[in-house]
BAFI-3210 file (N, C-alpha, C; in Angstrom, 3 decimals, decimal comma, padded with zeros to 6 digits):
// residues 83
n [1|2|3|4|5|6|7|8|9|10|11|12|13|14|15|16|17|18|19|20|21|22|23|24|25|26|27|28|29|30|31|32|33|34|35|36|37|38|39|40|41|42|43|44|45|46|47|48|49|50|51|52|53|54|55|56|57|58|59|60|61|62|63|64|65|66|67|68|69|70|71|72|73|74|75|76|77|78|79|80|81|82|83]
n.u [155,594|158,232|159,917|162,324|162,916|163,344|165,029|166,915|167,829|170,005|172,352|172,438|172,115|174,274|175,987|175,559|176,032|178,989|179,586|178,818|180,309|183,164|182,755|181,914|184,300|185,908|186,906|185,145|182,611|180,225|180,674|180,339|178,180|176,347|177,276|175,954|173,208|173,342|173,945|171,467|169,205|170,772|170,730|167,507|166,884|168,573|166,946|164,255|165,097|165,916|163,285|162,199|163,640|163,609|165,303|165,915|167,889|169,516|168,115|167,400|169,837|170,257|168,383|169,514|171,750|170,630|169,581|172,193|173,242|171,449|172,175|175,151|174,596|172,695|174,747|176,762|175,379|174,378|177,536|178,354|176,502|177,674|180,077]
n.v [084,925|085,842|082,893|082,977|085,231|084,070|081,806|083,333|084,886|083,236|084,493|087,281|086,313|085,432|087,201|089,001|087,594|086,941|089,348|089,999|088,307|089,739|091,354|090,898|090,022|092,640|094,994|096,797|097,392|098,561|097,407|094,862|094,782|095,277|093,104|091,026|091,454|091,846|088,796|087,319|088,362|086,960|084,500|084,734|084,860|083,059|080,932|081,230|080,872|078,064|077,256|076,907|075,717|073,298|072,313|071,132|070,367|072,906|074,266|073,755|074,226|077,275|077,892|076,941|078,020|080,950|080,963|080,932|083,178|085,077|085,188|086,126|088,628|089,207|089,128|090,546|093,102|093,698|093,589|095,756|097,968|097,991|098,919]
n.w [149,517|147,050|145,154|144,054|145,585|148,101|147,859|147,255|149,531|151,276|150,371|151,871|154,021|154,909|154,744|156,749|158,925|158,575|158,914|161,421|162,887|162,808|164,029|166,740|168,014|168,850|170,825|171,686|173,637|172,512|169,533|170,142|170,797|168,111|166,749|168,241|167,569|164,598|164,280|165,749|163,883|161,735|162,315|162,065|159,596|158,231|159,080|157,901|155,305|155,307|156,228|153,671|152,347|153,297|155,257|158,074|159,454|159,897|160,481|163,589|164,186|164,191|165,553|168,262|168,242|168,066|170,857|172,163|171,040|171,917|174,843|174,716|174,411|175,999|178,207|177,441|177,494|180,252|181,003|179,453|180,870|183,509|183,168]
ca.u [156,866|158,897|160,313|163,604|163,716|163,940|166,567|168,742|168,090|170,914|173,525|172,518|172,222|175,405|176,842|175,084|176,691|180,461|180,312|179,004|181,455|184,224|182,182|181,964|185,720|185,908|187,062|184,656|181,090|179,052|180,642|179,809|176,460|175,997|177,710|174,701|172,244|173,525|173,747|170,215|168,925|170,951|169,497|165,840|167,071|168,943|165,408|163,498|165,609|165,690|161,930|162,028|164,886|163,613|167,149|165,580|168,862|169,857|167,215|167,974|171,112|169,973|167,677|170,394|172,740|170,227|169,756|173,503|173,226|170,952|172,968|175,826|173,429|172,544|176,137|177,386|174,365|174,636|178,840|178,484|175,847|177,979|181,118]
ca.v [085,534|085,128|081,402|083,562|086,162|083,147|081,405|084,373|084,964|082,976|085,537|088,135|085,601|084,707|088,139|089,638|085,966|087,028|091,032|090,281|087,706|090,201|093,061|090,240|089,771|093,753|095,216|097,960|096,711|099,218|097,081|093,613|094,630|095,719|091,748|090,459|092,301|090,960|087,392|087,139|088,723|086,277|083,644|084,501|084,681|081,242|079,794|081,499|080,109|076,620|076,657|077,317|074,642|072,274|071,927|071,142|070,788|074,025|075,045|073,299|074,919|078,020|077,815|076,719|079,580|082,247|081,218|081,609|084,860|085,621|084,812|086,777|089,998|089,594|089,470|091,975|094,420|093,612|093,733|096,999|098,697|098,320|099,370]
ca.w [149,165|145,715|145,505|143,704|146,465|149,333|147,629|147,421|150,981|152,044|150,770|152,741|155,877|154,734|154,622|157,789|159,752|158,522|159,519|162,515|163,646|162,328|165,177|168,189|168,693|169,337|172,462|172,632|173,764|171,403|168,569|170,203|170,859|167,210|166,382|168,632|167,105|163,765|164,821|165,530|162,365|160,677|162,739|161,771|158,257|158,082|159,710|156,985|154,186|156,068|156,203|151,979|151,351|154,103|155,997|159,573|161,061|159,560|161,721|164,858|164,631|164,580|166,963|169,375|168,122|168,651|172,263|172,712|170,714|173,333|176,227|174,702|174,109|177,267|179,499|177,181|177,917|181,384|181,552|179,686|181,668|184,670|182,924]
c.u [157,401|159,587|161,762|164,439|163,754|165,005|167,612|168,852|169,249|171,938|173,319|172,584|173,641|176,815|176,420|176,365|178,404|180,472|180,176|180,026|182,629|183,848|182,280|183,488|186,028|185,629|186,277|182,349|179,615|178,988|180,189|178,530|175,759|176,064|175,926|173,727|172,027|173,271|172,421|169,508|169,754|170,407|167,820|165,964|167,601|167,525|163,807|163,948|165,615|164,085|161,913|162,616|164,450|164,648|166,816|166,792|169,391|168,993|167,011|168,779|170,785|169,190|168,560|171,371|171,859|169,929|171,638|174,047|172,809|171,634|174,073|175,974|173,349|173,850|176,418|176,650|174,684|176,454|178,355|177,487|176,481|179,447|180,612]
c.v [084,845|083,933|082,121|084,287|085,436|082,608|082,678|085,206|084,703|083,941|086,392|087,746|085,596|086,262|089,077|088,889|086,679|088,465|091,154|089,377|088,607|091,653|091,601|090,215|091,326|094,217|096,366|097,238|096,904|097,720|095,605|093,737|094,693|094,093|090,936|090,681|091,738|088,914|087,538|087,801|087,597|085,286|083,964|084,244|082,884|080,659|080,177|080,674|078,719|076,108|076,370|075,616|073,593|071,628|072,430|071,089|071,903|074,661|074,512|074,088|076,686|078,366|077,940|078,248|080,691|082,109|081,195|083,052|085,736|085,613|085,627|088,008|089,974|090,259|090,242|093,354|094,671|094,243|095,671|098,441|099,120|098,654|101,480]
c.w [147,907|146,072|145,550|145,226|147,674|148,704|147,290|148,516|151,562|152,008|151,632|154,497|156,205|155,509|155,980|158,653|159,850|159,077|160,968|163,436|163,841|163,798|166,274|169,128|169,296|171,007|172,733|172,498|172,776|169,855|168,493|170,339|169,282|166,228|167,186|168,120|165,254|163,714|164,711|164,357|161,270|161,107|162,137|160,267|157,852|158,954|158,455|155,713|154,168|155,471|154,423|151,669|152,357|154,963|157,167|160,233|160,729|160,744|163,119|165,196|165,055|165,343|168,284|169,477|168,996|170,197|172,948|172,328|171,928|174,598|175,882|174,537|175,428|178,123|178,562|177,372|179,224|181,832|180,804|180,213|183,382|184,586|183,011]
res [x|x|x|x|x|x|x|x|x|x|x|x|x|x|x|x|x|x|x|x|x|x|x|x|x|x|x|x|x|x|x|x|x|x|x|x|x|x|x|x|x|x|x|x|x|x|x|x|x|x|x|x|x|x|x|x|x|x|x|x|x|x|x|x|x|x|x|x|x|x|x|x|x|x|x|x|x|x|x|x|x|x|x]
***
């Protein structure tokens, strides 16, 4: 992959990261699921850019995140499947 087009990876990690925080707080489940869904995509992205720039705890972190992404993908699938 281009060296250019990994370092300008992060904006779009960057900019995925902020829309979907701005969809999680939302009271209707479609739009938190769509925030989860985000989240992890920016997770794989911030672990791609990590690997480039070498910023292992960058990638710790996300690691950790996306299993709470996961966990919040999950109970919201779950809460709204039985809504």
């Amino acid at each position: 992959m281009n060296i250019e087009l990994i370092d300008a990876l992060q904006w779009p990690a960057m900019v995925v990261t902020v829309v979907s925080a701005w969809f999680v707080g939302s009271q209707r489940p479609r739009r938190r699921m769509f925030a989860f869904w985000g989240f992890i995509a920016s997770n794989a992205l911030w672990v791609i850019w990590g690997l480039h720039a070498d910023a292992y705890a960058l990638i710790l972190l996300e690691c950790v995140l996306l299993g709470m992404n996961a966990r919040g993908f999950r109970k919201n699938l779950l809460g709204h499947r039985a809504s």
